[in-house]
Every structure is written in structure tokens, then in C-alpha cells.
C-alpha beads as a LAMMPS data file, in Angstrom:
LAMMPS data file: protein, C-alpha beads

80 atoms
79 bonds

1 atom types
1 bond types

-500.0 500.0 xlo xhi
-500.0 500.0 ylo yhi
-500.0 500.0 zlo zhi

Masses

1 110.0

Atoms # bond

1 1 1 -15.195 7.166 -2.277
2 1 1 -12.646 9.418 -1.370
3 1 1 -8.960 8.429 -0.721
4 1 1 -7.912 9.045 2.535
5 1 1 -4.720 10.425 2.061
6 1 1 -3.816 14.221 0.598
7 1 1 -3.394 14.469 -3.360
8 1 1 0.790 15.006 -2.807
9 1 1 0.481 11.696 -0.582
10 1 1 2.810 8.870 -3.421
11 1 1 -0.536 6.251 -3.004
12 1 1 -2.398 9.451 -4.869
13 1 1 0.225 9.669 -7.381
14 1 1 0.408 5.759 -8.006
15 1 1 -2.786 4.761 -9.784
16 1 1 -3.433 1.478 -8.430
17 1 1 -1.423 -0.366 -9.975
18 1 1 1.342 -3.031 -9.012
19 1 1 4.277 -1.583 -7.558
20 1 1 7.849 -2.674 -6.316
21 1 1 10.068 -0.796 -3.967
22 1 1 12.217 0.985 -7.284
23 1 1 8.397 2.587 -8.278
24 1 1 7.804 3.590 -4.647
25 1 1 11.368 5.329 -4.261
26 1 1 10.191 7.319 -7.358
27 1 1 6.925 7.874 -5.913
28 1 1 7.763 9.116 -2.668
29 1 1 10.680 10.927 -3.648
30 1 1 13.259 8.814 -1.391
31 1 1 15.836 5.798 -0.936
32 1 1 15.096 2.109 -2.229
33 1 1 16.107 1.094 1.453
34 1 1 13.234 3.115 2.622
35 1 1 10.894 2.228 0.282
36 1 1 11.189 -0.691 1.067
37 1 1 10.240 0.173 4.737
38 1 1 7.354 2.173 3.633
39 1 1 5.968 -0.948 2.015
40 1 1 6.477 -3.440 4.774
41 1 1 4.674 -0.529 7.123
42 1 1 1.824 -0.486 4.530
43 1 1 1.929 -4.451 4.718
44 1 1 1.499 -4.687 8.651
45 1 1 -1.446 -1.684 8.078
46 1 1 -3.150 -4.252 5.452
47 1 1 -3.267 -1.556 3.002
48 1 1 -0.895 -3.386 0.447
49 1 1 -0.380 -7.212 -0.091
50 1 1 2.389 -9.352 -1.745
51 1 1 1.153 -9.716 -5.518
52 1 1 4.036 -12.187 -7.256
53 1 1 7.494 -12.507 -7.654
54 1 1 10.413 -12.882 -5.446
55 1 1 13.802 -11.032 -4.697
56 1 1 14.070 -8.346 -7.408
57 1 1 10.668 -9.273 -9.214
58 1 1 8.566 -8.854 -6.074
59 1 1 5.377 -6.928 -7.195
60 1 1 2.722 -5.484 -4.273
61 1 1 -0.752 -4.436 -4.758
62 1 1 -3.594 -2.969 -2.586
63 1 1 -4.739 -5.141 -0.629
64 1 1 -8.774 -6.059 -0.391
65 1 1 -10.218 -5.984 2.918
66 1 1 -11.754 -9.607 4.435
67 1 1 -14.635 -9.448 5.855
68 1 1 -13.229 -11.197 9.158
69 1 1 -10.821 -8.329 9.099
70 1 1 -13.900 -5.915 9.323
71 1 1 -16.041 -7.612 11.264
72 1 1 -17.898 -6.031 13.879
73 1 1 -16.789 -2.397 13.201
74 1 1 -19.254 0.082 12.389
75 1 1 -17.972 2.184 8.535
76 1 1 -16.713 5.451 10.901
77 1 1 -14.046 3.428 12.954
78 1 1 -13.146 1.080 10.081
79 1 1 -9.584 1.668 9.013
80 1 1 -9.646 0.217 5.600

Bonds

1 1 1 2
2 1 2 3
3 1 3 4
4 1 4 5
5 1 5 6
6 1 6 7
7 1 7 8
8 1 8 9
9 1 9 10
10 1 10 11
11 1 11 12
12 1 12 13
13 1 13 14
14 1 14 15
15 1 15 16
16 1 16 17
17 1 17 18
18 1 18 19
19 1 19 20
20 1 20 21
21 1 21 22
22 1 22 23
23 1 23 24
24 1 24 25
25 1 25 26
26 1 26 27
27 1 27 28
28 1 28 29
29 1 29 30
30 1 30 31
31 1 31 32
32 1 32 33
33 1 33 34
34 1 34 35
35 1 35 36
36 1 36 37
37 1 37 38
38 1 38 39
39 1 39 40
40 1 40 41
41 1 41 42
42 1 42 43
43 1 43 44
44 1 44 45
45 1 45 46
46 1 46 47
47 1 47 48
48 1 48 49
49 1 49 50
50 1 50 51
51 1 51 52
52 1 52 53
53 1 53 54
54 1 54 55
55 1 55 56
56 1 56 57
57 1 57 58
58 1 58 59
59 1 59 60
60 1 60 61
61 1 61 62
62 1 62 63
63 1 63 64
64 1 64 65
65 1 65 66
66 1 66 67
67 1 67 68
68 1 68 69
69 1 69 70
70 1 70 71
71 1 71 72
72 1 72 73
73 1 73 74
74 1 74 75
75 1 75 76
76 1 76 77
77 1 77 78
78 1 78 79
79 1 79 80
């Protein structure tokens, strides 16, 4: 399945695995403080979730879609 971002997006240039905010910075080419905001953004969209840690350990991952959170929508207007 294709991504649905552009190959320079940083989620193409990540892999898939964990990441904290000091990977994303790297990533996307900006400041911790907003990487940080990037990541809380991609929370709220459900396309990353909280994997472990706390304060300076705090890992995320992509986040797998529920079925409750796709229920009802046909696969064009799905947004996961």
C-alpha cells in the first residue's frame, strides 16, 4: 500500500520505527520544541501513539487503527 505522504515527507525517511522528539527534529530538519508539536499533531490525527517511557525516555510509534475508529467509512474516505 502506498504511503500517503511524498518520499521528502520525515514519516518516509523514518522507517517505522520508534521515535522520540530528538529523532523527529533530525528527521524533519527542525527544533526539538517543534518536534515535539509535530508529534502531539500526529497524536490528535491518530497516526502515532505513546509507545513507553516518560519525560526524556518517551518513545512513539504508529499507531494501529481500531476498528471502532473506522467504522462505518467506506476505504476512499478513510483517513488512516
Amino acid at each position: 500500500m502506498p504511503m500517503p505522504w511524498s518520499s521528502s515527507h520525515p514519516l518516509a525517511k523514518w522507517g517505522g520505527d520508534k521515535v522520540t522528539t530528538s529523532k523527529w527534529a533530525k528527521l524533519a530538519r527542525c527544533s526539538q520544541d517543534t518536534a515535539y508539536r509535530d508529534i502531539l499533531a500526529l497524536i490528535a490525527w491518530g497516526v502515532l501513539g505513546k509507545a513507553e517511557g516518560a519525560g526524556r525516555g518517551t518513545h512513539y510509534a504508529l499507531a494501529m487503527p481500531t476498528d471502532e475508529a473506522n467504522e462505518g467509512l467506506p476505504l476512499s474516505d478513510n483517513p488512516h
